[in-house]
DSSP file (Angstrom, degrees, kcal/mol; ACC not computed):
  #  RESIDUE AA STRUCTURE BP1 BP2  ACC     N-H-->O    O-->H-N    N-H-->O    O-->H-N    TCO  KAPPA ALPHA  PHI   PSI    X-CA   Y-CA   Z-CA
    1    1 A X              0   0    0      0, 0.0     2,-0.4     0, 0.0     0, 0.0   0.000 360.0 360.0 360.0 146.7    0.0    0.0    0.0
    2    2 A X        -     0   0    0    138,-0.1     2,-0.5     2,-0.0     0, 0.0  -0.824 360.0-163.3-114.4 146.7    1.3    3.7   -0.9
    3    3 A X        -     0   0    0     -2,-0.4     2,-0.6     2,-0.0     0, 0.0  -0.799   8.7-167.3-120.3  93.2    0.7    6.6    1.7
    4    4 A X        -     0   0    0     -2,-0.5     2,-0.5     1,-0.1    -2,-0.0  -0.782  24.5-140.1 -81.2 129.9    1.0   10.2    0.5
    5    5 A X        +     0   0    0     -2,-0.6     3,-0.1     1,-0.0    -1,-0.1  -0.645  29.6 169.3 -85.2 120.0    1.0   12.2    4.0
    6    6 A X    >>  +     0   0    0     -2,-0.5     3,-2.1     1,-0.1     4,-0.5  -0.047   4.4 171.5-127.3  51.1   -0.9   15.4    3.9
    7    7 A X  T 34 S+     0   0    0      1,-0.2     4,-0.4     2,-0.2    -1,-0.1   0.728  80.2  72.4 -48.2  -2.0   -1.0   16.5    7.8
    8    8 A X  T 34 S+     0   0    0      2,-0.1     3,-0.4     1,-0.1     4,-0.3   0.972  89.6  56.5 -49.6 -62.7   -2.5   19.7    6.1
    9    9 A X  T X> S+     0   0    0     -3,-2.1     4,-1.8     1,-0.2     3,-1.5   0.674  90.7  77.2 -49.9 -46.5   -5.8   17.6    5.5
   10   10 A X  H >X S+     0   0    0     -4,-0.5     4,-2.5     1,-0.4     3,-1.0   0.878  90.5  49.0 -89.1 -44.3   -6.4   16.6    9.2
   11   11 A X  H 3> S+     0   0    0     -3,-0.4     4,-1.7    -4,-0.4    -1,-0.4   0.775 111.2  47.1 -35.4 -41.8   -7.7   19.7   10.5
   12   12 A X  H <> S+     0   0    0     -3,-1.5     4,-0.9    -4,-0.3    -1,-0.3   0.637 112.1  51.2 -83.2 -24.8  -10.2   20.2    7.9
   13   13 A X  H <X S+     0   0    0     -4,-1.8     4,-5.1    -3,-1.0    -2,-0.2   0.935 109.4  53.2 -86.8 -29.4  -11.2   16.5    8.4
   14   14 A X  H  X S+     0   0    0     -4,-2.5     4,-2.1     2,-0.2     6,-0.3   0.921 100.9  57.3 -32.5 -57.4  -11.6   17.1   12.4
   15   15 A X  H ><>S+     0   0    0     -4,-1.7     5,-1.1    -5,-0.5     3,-1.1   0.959 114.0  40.5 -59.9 -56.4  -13.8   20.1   12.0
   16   16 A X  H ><5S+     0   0    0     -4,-0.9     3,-1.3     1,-0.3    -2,-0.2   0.921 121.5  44.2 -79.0 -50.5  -16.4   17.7    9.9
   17   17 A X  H 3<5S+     0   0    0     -4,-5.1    -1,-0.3    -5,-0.2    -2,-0.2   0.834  99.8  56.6 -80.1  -2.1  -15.9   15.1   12.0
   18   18 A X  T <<5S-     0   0    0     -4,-2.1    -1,-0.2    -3,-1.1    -2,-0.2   0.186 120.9 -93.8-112.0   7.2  -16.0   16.1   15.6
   19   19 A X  T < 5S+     0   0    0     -3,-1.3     3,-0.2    -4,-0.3    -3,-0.2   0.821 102.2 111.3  85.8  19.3  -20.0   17.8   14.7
   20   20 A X    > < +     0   0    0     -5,-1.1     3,-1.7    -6,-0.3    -4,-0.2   0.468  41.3 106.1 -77.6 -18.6  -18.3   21.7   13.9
   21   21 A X  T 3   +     0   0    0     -6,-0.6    -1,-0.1     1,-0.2    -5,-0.1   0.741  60.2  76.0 -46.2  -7.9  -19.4   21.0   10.1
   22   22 A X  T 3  S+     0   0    0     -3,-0.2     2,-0.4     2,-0.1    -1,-0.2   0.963  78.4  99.1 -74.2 -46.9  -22.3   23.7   11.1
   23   23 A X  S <  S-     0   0    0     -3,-1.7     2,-0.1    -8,-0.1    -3,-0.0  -0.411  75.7-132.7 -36.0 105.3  -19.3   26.7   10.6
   24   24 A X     >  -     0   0    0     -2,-0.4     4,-0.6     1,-0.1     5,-0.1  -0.390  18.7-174.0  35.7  93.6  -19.1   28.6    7.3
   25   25 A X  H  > S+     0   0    0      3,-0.1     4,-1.8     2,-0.1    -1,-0.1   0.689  94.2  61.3 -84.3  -3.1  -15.0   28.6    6.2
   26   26 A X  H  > S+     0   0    0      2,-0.2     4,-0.8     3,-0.1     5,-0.1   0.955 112.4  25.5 -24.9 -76.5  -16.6   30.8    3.8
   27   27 A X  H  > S+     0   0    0      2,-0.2     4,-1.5     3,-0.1    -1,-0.1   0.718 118.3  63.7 -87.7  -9.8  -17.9   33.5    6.2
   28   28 A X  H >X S+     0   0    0     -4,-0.6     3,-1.1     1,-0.2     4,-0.8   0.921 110.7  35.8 -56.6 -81.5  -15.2   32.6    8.6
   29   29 A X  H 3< S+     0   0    0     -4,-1.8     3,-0.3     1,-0.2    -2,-0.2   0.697 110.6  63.5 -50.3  -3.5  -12.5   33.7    6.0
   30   30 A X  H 3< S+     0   0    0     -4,-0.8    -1,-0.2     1,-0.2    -3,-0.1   0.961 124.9  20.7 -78.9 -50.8  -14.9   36.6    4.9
   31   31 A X  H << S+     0   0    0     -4,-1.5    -2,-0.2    -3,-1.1    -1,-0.2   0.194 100.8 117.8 -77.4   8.0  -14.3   37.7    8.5
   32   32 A X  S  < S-     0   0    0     -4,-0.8     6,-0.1    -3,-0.3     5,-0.0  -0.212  75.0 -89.8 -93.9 153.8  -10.9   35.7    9.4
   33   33 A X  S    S+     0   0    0      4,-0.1     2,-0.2     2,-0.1    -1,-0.1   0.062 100.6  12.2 -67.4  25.0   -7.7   38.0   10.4
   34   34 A X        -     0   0    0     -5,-0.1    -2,-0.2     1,-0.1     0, 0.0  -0.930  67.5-125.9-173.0 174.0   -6.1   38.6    7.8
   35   35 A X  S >>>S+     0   0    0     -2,-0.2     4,-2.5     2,-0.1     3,-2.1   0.811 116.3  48.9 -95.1 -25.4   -7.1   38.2    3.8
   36   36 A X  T 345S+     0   0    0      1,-0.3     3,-0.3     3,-0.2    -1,-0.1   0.996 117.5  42.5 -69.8 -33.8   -2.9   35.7    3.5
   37   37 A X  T 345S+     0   0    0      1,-0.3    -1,-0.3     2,-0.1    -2,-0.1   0.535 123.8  37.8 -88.9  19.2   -4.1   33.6    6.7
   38   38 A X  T <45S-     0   0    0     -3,-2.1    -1,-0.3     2,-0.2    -2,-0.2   0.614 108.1-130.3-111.6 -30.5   -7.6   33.5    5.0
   39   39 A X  T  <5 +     0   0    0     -4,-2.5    12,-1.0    -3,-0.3     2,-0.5   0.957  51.4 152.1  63.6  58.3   -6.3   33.1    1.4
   40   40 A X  E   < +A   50   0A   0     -5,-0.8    10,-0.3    10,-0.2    -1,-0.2  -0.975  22.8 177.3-114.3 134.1   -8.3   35.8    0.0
   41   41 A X  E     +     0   0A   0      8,-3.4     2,-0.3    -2,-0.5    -1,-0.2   0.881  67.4  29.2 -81.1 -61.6   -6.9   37.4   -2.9
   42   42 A X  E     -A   49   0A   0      7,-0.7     7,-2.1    -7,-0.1     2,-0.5  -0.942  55.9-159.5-131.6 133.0   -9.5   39.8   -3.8
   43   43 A X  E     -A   48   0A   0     -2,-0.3     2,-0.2     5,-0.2     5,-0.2  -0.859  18.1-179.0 -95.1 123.1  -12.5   42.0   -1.6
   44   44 A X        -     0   0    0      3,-1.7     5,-0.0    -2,-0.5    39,-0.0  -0.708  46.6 -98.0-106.7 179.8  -15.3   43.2   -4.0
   45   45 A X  S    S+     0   0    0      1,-0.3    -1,-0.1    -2,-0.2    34,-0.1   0.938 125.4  12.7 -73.1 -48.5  -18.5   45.5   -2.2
   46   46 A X  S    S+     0   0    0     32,-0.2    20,-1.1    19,-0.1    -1,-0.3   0.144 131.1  26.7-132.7  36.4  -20.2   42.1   -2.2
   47   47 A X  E     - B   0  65A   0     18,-0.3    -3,-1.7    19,-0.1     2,-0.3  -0.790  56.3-147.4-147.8-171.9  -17.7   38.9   -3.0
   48   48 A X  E     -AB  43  64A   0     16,-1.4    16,-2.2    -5,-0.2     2,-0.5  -0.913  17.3-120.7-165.5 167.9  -14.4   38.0   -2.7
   49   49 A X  E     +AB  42  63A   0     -7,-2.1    -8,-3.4    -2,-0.3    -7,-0.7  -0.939  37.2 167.8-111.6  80.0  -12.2   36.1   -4.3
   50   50 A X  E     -AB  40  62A   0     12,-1.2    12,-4.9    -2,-0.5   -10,-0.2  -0.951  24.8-134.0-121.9 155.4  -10.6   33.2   -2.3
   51   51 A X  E     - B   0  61A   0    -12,-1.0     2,-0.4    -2,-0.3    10,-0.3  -0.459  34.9-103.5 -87.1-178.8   -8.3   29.9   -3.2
   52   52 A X        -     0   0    0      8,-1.6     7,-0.1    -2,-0.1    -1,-0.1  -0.844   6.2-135.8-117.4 136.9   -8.9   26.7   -1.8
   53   53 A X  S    S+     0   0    0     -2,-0.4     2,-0.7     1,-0.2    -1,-0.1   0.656 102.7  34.7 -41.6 -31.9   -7.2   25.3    0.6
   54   54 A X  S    S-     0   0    0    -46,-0.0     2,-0.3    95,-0.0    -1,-0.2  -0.754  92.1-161.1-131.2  95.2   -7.1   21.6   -1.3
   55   55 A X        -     0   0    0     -2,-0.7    90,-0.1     1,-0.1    -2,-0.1  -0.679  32.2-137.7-103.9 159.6   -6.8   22.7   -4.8
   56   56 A X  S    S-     0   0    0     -2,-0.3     2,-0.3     2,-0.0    -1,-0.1   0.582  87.7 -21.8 -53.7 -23.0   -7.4   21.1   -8.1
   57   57 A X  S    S-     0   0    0     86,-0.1     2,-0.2    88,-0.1     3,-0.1  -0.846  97.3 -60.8 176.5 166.4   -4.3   22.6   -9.8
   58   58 A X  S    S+     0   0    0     -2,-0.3     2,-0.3     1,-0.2    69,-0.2  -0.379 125.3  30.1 -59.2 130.7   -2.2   25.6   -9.0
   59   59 A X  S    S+     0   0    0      1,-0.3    -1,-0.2    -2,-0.2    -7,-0.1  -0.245  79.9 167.2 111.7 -38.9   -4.3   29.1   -9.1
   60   60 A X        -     0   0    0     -2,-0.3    -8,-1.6    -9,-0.1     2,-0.3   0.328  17.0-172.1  -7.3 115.8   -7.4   27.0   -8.0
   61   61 A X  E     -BC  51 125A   0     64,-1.3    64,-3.6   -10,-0.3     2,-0.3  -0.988  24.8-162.3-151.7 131.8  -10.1   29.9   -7.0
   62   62 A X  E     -BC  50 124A   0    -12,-4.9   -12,-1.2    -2,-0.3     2,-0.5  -0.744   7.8-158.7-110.9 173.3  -13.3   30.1   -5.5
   63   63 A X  E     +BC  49 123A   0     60,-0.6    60,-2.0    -2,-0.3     2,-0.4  -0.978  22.7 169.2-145.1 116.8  -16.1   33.7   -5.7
   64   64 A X  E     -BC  48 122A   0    -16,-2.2   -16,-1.4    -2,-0.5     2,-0.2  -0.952  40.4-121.7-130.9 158.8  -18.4   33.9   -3.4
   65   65 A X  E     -B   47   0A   0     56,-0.9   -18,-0.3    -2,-0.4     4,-0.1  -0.514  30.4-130.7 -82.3 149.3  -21.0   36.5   -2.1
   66   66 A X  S    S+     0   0    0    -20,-1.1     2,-0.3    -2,-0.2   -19,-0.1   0.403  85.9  94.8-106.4  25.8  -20.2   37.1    1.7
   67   67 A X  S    S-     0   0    0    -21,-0.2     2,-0.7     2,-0.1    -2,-0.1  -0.771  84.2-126.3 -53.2 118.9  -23.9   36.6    2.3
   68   68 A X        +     0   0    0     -2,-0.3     2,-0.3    52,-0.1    52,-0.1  -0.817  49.6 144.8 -73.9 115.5  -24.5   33.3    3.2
   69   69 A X        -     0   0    0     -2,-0.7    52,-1.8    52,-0.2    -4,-0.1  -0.961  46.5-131.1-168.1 135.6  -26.9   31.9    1.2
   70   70 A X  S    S+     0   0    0     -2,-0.3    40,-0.3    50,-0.2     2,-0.2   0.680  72.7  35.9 -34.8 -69.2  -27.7   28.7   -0.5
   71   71 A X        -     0   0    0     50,-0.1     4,-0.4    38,-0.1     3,-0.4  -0.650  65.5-124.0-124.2 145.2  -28.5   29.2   -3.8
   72   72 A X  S    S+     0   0    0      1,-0.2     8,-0.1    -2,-0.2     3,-0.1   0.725 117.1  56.8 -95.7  -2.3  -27.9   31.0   -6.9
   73   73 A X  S    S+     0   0    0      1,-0.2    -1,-0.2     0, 0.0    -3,-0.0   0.850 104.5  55.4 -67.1 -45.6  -32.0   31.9   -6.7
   74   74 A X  S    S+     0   0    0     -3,-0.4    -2,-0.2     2,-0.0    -1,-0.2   0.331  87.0 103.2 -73.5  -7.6  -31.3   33.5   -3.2
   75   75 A X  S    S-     0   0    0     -4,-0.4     2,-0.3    -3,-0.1     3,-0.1  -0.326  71.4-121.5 -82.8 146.2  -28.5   35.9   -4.6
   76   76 A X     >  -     0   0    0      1,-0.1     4,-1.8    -2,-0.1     5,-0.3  -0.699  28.3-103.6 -74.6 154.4  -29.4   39.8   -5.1
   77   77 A X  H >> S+     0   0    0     -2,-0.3     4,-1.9     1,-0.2     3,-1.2   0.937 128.6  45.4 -10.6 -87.2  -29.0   41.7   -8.7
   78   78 A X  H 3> S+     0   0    0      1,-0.2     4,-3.0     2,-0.2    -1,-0.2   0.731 107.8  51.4 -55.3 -32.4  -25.9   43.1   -7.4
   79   79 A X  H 3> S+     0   0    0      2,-0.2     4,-2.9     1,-0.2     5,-0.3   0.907 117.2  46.9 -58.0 -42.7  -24.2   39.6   -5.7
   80   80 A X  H <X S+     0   0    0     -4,-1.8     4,-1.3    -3,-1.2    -2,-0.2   0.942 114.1  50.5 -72.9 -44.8  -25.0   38.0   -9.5
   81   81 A X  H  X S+     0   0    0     -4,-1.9     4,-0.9     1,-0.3    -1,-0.2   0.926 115.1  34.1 -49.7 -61.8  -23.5   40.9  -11.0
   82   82 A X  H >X S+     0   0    0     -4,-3.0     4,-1.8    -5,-0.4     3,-0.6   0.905 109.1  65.0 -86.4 -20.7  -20.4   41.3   -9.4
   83   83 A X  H 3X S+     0   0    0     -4,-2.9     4,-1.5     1,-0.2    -2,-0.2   0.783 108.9  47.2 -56.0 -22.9  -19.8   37.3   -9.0
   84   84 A X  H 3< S+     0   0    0     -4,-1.3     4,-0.2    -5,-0.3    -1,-0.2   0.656 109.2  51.5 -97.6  -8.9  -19.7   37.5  -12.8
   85   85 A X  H XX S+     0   0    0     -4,-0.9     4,-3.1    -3,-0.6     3,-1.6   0.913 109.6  47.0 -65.7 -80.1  -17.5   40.2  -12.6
   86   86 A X  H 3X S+     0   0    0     -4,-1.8     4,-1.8     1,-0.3    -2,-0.2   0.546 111.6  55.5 -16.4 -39.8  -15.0   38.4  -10.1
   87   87 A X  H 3X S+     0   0    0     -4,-1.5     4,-0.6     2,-0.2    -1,-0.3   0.781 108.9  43.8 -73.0 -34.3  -15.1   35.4  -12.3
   88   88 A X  H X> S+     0   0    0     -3,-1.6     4,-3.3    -4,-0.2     3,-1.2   0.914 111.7  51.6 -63.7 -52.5  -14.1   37.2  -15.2
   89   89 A X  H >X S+     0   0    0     -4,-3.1     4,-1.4     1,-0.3     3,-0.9   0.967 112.7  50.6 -66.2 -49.5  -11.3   39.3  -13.3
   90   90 A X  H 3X S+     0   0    0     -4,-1.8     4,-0.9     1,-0.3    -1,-0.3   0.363 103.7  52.8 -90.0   5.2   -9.9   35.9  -12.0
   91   91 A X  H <X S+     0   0    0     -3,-1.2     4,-4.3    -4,-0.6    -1,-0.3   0.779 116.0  43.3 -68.6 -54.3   -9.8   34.3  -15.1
   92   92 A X  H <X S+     0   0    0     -4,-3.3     4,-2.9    -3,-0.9    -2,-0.2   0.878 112.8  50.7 -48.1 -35.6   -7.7   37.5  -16.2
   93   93 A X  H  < S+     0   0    0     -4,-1.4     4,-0.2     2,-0.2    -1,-0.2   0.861 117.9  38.6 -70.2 -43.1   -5.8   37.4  -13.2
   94   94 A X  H >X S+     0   0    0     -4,-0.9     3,-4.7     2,-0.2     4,-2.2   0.995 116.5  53.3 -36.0 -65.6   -4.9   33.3  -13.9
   95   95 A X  H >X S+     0   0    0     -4,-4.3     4,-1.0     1,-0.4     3,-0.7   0.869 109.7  43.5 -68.0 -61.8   -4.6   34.0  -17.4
   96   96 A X  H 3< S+     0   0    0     -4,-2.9    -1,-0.4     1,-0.2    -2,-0.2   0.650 130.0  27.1 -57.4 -10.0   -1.7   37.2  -17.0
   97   97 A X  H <4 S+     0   0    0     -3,-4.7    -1,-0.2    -4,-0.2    -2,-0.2   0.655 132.0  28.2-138.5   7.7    0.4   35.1  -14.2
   98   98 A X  H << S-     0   0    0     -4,-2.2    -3,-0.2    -3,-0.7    -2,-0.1   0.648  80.4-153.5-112.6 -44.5   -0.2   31.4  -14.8
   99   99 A X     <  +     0   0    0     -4,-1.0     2,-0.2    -5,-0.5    -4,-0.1   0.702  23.9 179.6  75.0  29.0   -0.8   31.3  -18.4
  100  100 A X        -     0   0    0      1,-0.1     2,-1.2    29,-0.1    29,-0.2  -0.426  38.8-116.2 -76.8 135.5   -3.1   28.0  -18.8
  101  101 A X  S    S-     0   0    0     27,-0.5     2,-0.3    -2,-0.2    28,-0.2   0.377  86.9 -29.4 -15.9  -8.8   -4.6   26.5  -21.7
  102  102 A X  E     -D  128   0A   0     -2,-1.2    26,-1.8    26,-0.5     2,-0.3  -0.997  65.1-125.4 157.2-176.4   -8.3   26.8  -20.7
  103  103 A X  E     -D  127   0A   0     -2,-0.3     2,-0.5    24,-0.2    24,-0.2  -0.979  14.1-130.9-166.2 151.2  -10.1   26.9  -16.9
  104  104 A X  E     -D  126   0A   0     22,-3.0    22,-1.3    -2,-0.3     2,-0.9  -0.952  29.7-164.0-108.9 134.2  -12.9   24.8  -15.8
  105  105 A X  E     +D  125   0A   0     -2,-0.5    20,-0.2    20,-0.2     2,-0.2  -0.783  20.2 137.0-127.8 114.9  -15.4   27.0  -14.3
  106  106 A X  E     -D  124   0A   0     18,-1.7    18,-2.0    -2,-0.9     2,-0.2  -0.698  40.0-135.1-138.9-169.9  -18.2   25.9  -12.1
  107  107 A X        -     0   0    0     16,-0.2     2,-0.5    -2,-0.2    16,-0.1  -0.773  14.8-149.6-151.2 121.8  -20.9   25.4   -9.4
  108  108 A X        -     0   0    0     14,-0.2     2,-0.7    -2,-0.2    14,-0.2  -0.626  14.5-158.6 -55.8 110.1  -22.3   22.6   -7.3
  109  109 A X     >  -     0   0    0     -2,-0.5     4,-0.5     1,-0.1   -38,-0.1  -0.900  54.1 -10.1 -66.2  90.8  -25.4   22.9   -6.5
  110  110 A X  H  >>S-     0   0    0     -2,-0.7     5,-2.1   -40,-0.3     4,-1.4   0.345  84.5 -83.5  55.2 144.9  -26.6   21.1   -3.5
  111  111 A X  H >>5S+     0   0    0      2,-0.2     3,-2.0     3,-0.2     4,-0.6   0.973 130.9  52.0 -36.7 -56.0  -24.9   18.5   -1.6
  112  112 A X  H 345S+     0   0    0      1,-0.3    -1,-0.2     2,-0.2    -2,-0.1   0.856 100.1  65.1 -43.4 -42.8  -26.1   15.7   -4.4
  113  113 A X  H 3<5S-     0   0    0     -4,-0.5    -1,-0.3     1,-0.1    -2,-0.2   0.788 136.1 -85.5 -40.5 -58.6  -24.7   17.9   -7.1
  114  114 A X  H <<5S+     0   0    0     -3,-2.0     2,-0.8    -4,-1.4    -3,-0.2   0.168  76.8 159.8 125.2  10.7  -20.9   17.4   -5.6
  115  115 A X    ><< -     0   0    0     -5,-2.1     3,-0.8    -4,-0.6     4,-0.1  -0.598  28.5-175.6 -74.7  88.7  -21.4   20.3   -3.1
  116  116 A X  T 3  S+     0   0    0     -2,-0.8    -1,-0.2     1,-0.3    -5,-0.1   0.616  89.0  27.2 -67.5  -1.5  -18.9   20.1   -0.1
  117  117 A X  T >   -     0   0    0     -9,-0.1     3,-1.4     1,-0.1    -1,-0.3  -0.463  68.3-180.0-159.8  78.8  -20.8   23.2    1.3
  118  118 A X  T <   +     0   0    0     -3,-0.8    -8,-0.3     1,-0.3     3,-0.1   0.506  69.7  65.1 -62.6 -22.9  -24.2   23.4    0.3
  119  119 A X  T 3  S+     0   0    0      1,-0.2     2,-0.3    -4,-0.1    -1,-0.3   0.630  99.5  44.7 -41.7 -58.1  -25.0   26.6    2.2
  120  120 A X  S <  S-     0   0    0     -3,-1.4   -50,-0.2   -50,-0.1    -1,-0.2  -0.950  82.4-130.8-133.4 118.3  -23.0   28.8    0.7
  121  121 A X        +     0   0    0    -52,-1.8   -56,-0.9    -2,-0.3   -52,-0.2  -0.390  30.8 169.2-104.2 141.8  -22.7   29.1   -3.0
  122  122 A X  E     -C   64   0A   0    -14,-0.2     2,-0.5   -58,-0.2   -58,-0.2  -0.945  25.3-145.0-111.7  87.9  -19.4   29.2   -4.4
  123  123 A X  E     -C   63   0A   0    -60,-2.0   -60,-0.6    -2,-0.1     2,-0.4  -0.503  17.4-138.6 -90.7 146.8  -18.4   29.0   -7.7
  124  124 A X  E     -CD  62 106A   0    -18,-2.0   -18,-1.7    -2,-0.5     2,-0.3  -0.618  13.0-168.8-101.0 150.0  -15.0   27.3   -8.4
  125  125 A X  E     +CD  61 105A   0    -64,-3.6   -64,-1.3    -2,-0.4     2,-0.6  -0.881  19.0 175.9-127.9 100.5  -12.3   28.7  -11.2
  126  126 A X  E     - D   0 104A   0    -22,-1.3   -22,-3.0    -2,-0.3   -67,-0.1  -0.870  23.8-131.8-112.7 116.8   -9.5   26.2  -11.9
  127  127 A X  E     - D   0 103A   0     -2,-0.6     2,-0.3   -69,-0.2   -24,-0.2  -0.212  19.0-152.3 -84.7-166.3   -7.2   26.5  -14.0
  128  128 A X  E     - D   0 102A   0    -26,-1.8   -26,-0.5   -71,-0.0   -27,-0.5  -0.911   4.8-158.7-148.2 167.1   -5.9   23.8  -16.8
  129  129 A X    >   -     0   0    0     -2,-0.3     3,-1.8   -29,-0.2     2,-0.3  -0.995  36.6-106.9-139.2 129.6   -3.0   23.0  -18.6
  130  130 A X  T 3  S+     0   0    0     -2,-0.4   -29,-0.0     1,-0.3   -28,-0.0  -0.515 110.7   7.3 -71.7 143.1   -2.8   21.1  -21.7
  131  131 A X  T 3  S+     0   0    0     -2,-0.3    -1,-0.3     1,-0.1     3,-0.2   0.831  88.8 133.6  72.9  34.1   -1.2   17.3  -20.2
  132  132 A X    <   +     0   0    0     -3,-1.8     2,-0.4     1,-0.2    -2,-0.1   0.352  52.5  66.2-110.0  44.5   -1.6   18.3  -16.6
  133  133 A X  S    S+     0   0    0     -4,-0.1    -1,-0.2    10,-0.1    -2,-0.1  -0.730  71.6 166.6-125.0  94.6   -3.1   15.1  -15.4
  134  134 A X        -     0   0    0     -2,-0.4     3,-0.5    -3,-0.2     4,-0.1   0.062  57.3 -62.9 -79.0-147.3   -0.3   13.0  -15.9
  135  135 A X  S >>>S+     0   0    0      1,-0.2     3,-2.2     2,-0.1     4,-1.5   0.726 113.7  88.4 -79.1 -24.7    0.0    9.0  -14.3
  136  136 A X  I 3>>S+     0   0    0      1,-0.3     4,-2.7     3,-0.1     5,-0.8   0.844  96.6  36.5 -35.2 -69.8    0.0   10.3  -10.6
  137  137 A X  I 345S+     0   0    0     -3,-0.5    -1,-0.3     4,-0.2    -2,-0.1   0.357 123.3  43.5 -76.3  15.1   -3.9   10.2  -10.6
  138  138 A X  I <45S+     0   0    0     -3,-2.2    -1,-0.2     4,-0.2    -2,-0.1   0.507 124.1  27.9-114.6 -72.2   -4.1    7.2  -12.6
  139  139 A X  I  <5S+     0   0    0     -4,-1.5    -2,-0.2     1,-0.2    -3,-0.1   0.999 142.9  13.3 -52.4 -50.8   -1.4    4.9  -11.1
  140  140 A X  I  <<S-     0   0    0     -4,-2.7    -3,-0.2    -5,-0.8    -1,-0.2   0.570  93.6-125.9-110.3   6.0   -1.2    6.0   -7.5
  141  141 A X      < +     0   0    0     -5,-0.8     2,-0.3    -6,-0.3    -4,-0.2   0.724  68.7 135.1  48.7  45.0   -4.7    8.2   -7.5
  142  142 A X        -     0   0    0     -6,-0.6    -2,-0.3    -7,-0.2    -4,-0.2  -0.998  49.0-144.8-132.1 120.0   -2.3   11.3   -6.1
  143  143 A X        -     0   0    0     -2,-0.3     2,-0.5    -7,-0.2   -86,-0.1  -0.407  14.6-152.1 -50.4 138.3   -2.5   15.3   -7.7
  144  144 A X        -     0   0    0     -2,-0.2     2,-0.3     0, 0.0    -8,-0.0  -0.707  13.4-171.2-105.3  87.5    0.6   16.6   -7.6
  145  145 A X        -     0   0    0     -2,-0.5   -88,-0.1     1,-0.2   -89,-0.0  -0.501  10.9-159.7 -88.0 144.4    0.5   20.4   -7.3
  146  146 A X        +     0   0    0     -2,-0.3     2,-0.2     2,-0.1    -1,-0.2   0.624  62.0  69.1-104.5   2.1    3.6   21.6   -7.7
  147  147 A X  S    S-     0   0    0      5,-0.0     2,-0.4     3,-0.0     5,-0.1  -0.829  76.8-122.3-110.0 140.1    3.2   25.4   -5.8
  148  148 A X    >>  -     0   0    0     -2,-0.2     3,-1.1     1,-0.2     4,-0.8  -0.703  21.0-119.8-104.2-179.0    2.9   25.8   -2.5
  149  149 A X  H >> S+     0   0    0     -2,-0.4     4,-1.5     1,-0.2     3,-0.8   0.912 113.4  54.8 -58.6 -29.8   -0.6   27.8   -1.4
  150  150 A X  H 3> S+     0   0    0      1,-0.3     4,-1.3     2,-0.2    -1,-0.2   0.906 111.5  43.4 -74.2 -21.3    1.5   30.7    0.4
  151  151 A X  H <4 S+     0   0    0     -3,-1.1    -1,-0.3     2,-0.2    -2,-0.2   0.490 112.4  55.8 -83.8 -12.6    3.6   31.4   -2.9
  152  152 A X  H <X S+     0   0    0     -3,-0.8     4,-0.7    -4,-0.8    -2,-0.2   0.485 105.5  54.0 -92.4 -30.1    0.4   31.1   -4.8
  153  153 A X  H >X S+     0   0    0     -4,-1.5     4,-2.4    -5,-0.3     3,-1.0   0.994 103.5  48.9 -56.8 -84.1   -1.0   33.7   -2.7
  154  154 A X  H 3< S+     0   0    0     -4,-1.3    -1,-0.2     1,-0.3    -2,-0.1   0.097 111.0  51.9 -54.7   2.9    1.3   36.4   -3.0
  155  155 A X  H 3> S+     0   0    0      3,-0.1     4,-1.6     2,-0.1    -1,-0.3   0.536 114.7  40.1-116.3 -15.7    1.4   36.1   -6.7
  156  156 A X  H <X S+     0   0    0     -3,-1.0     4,-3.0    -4,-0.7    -2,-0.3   0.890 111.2  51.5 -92.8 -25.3   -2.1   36.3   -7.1
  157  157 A X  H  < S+     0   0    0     -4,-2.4     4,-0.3     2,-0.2    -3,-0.2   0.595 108.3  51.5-102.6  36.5   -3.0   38.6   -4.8
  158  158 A X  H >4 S+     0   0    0     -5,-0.2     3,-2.5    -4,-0.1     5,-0.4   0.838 115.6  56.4 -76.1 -53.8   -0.1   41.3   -6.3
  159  159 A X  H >< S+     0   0    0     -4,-1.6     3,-1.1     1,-0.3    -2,-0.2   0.777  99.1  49.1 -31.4 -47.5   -2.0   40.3   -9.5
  160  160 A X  T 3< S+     0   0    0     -4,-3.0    -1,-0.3     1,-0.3    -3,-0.1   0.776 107.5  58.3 -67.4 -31.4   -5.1   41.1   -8.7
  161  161 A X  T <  S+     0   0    0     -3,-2.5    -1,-0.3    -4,-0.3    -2,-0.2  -0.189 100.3  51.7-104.1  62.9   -4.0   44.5   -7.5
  162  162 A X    <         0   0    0     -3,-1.1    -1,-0.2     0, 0.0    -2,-0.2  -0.088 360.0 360.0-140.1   3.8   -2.5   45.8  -10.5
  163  163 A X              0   0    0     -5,-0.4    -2,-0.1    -4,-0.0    -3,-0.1   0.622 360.0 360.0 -90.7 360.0   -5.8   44.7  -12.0
């Protein structure tokens, strides 16, 4: 048997398991001390711009409203507005300091959907690379991201403010 160690992981699996799952890290980090210990790149009047803590690929970015709220039904005029603003700038913001091939851009909807936080809608912006899922995830079913989040930080969010 092969073990990749990720002591990163075990905090985030505590909180779910130990009956905390009720907590928002959404509206925690909206409100957390500081935007680097938060990972928030970017503040709009009513989103933000953070990456995720276990990301898909390098740059990996979620936009959320900092209204907790379910649903994309539930959102105001202005929250839709500027989350499609936000999506846009962080595609720009990828695109001028990572350079990738393409982005997948989405949202889970409801837990069934694939939602790890059903509560508060998020949409995720990942970027993509032509050949970057080589044999890790097929032989050993292990991402390899090759940045770490605090260096990922600091280059997006200088990016983001020169945008």
């Amino acid at each position: 048997m092969k073990i990749l160690w990720a002591p990163w992981r075990m905090a985030y699996i505590r909180r779910f398991s130990s009956g905390n799952s009720s907590k928002c890290f959404l509206c925690e980090a909206a409100r957390g001390k500081s935007d680097e210990e938060s990972l928030i790149v970017f503040r709009g009047e009513n989103c933000f711009v953070i990456m995720n803590r276990f990301p898909y690929n390098n740059g990996h970015l979620m936009v959320a409203p900092y209204r907790h709220v379910g649903s994309i039904l539930d959102l105001r005029e202005e929250e839709s507005a500027e989350i499609m603003k936000l999506l846009r700038l962080s595609v720009k913001a990828l695109g001028e300091e990572y350079r990738p091939d393409g982005y997948n851009i989405g949202l889970n909807l409801g837990r069934v959907a694939g939602a790890g936080l059903a509560d508060h809608i998020h949409f995720h912006v990942v970027p993509r690379w032509a050949g970057d899922t080589n044999f890790m995830p097929v032989v050993s079913e292990t991402k390899v991201i090759p940045e770490g989040l605090e260096e990922t930080w600091r280059r997006l969010k200088s990016r983001f403010s020169r945008l």
